[in-house]
C-alpha positions in Angstrom: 44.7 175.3 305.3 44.7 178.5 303.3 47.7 178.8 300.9 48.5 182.1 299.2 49.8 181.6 295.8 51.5 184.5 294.8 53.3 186.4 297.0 56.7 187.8 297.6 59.5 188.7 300.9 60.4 192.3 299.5 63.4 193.6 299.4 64.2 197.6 299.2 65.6 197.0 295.7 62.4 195.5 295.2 60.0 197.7 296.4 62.0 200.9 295.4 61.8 200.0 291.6 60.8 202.7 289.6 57.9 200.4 287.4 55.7 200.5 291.0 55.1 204.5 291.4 51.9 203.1 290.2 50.7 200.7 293.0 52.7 203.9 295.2 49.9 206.2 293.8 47.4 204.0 293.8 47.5 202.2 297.2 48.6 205.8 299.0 51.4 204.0 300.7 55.2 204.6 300.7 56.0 201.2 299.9 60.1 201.6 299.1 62.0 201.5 302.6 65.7 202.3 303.1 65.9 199.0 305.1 65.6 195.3 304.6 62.0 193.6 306.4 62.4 191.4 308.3 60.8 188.3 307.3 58.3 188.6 310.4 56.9 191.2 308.9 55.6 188.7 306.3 54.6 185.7 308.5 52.5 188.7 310.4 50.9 189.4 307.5 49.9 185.7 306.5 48.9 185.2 310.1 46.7 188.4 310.2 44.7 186.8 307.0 44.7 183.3 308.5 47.2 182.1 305.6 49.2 178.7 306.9 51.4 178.7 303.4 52.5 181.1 301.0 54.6 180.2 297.8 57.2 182.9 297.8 58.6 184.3 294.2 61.9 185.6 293.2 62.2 188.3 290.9 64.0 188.3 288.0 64.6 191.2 285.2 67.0 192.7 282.4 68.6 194.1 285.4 69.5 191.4 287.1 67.6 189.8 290.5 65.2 192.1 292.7 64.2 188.9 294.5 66.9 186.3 294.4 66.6 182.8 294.1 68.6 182.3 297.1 67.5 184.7 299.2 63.9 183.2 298.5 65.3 180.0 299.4 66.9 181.4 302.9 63.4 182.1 303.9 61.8 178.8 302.8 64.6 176.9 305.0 64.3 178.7 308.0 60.5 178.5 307.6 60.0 175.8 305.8 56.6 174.9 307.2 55.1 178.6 306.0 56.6 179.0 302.6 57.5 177.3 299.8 59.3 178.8 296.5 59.1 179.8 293.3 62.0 180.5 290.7 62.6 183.5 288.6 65.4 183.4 285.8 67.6 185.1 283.3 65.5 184.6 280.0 67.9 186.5 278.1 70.5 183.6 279.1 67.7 180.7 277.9 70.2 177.9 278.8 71.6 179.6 282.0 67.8 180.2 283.0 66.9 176.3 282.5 70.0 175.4 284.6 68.9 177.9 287.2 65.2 176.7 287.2 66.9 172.9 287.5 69.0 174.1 290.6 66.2 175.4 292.4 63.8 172.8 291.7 66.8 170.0 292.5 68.7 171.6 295.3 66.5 173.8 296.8 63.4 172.2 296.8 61.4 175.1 294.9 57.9 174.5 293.6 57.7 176.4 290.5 58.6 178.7 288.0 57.4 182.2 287.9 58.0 184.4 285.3 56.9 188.0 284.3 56.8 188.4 280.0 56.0 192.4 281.0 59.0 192.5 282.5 61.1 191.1 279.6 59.0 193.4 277.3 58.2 189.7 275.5 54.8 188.2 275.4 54.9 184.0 276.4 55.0 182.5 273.3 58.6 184.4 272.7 61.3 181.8 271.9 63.4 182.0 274.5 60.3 180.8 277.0 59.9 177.9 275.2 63.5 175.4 276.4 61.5 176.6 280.3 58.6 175.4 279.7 59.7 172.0 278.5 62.5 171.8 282.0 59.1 172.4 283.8 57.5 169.8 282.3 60.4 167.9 282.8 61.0 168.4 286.4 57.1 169.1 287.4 56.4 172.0 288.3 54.1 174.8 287.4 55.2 177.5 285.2 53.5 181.1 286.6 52.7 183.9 284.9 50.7 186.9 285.0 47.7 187.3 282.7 45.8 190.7 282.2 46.6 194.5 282.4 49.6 195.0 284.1 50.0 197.5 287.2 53.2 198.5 287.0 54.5 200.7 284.9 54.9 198.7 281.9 53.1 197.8 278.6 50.0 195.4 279.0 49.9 194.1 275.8 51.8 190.9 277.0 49.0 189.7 279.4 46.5 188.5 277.1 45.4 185.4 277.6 44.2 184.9 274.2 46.6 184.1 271.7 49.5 184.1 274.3 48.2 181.8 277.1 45.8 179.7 274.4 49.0 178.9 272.5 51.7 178.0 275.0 48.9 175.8 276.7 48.4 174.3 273.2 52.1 173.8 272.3 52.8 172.2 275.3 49.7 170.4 276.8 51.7 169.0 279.6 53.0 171.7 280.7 50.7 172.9 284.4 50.0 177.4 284.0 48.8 179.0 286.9 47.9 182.5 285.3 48.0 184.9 288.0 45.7 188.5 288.5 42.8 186.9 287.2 43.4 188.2 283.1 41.7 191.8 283.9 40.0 193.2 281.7 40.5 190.1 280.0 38.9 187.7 282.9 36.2 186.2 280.2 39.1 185.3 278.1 40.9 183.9 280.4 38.1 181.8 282.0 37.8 180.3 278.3 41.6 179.3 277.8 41.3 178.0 281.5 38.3 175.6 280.6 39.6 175.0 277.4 42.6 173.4 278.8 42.8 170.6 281.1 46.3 171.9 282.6 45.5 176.0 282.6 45.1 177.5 286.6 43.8 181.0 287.7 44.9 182.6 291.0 43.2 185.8 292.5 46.6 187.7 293.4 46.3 191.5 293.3 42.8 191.6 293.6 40.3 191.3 296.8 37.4 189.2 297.0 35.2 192.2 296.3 36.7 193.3 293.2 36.1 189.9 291.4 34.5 189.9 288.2 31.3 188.5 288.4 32.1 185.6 285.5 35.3 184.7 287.2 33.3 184.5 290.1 30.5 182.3 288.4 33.5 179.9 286.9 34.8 179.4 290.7 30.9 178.5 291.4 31.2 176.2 288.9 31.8 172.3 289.1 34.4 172.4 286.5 35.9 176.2 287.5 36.1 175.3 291.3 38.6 173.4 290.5 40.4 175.6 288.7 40.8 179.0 290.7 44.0 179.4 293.1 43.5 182.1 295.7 46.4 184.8 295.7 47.4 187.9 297.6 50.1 189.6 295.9 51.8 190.7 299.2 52.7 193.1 299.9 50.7 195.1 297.4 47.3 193.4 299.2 47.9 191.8 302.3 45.5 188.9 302.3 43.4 190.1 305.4 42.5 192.6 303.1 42.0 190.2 299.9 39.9 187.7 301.3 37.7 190.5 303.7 34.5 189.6 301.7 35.1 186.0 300.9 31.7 185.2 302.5 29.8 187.4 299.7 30.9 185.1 296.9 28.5 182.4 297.7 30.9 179.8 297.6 30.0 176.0 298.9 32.1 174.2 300.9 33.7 172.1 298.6 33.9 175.5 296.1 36.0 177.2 299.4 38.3 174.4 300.4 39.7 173.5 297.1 40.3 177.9 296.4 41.9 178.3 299.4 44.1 175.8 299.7 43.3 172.3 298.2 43.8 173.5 294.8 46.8 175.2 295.6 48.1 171.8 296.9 47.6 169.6 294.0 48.9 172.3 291.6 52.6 172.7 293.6 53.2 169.4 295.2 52.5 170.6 298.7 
């Protein structure tokens, strides 16, 4: 079974943001139709890379929802055996957003909570983070997160793993991170905080096998980083066809490849 953990359904208010003329430069592709996709588009996509399971994120910012909670929850019930979700919340309302994270996790089944601190211009250790990360300890579910530089157009300084992801972890030792697109060019520190801390996840998303840095790569080798390392796409920014193309070259035993691509993935959300 290969789960992707981090990818999302888009929707054209989504897609046509104007923080992604970025990834539209970089990936060459007009990725902002007038349209909504249908979620076959998606399920193609995870079929095309051999993907059985994707965990599906809503998108929340000071705007308001790109990705709602219920519309992620729509696709999980009429697939239910393909995706799984993730929340995204209001951190400008902090009680609001730990009601909302305790509806989805409650009454819609959702796995997790994913939330962007670029997006919020407010790095993880902000105040108003801290009431979700205790409901997620709570409830039992993962709080996600990106770590490293960010792609869209938006300050980076909010990805560092170290002092942002080294301090939440220590304030709250209970609380399960997965820190998503690997901590570029901060992978070394992020590979620290992740083997500092028993609770502390990485996941590949918006990066392809081939682009791995060689010490994440030597910390998914590892005995202790193998389990560890959560495969992700970031769909549809990389479908994962293309992310996990040059799997092979990594060198990874067995054991190493079943737990990133799906075992570990498993364990962390409650699948």
């Amino acid at each position: 079974m290969v789960i992707d953990a981090w990818m999302q359904h888009p929707t054209p208010r989504f897609l046509a943001h104007d923080m992604f003329d970025s990834l539209r430069r970089w990936t060459g592709q007009e990725l902002a139709p007038a349209e909504e996709i249908p979620i076959a588009a998606t399920l193609a996509a995870m079929d095309g890379g051999g993907v059985t399971r994707g965990l599906l994120s809503a998108w929340h910012g000071p705007g308001g929802p790109m990705i709602s909670n219920d519309e992620v929850a729509g696709w999980v019930r009429a697939h239910p055996d393909r995706f799984a979700g993730l929340a995204a919340v209001d951190l400008a309302r902090p009680m609001d957003a730990v009601r909302e994270l305790r509806r989805c996790v409650t009454e819609l089944g959702f796995k997790g909570l994913r939330m962007l601190p670029w997006l919020w211009d407010a790095p993880p250790t902000d105040r108003r983070f801290y009431p979700l990360y205790a409901a997620c300890v709570e409830l039992g579910v993962p709080f996600c997160t990106q770590v490293g530089h960010t792609g869209p157009l938006r300050p980076s300084e909010h990805g560092r793993p170290i002092p942002y992801i080294d301090q939440v972890a220590i304030d709250f030792p209970e609380l399960v991170i997965v820190g998503g697109h690997i901590g570029y060019p901060w992978t070394e520190e992020m590979v620290a905080v992740a083997r500092k801390h028993a609770n502390v996840h990485i996941d590949t998303s918006a990066y392809t096998a081939r682009r791995y840095p060689p010490e994440l790569v030597r910390y998914l080798q590892s005995r202790g980083g193998r389990r560890k390392v959560l495969f992700g796409s970031n769909f549809p920014m990389i479908a994962p066809e293309a992310a996990l193309a040059d799997l092979d070259a990594l060198g990874l035993d067995d054991e190493a490849r079943e737990l990133f691509l799906g075992a570990n993935a498993r364990r962390v959300f409650g699948l």
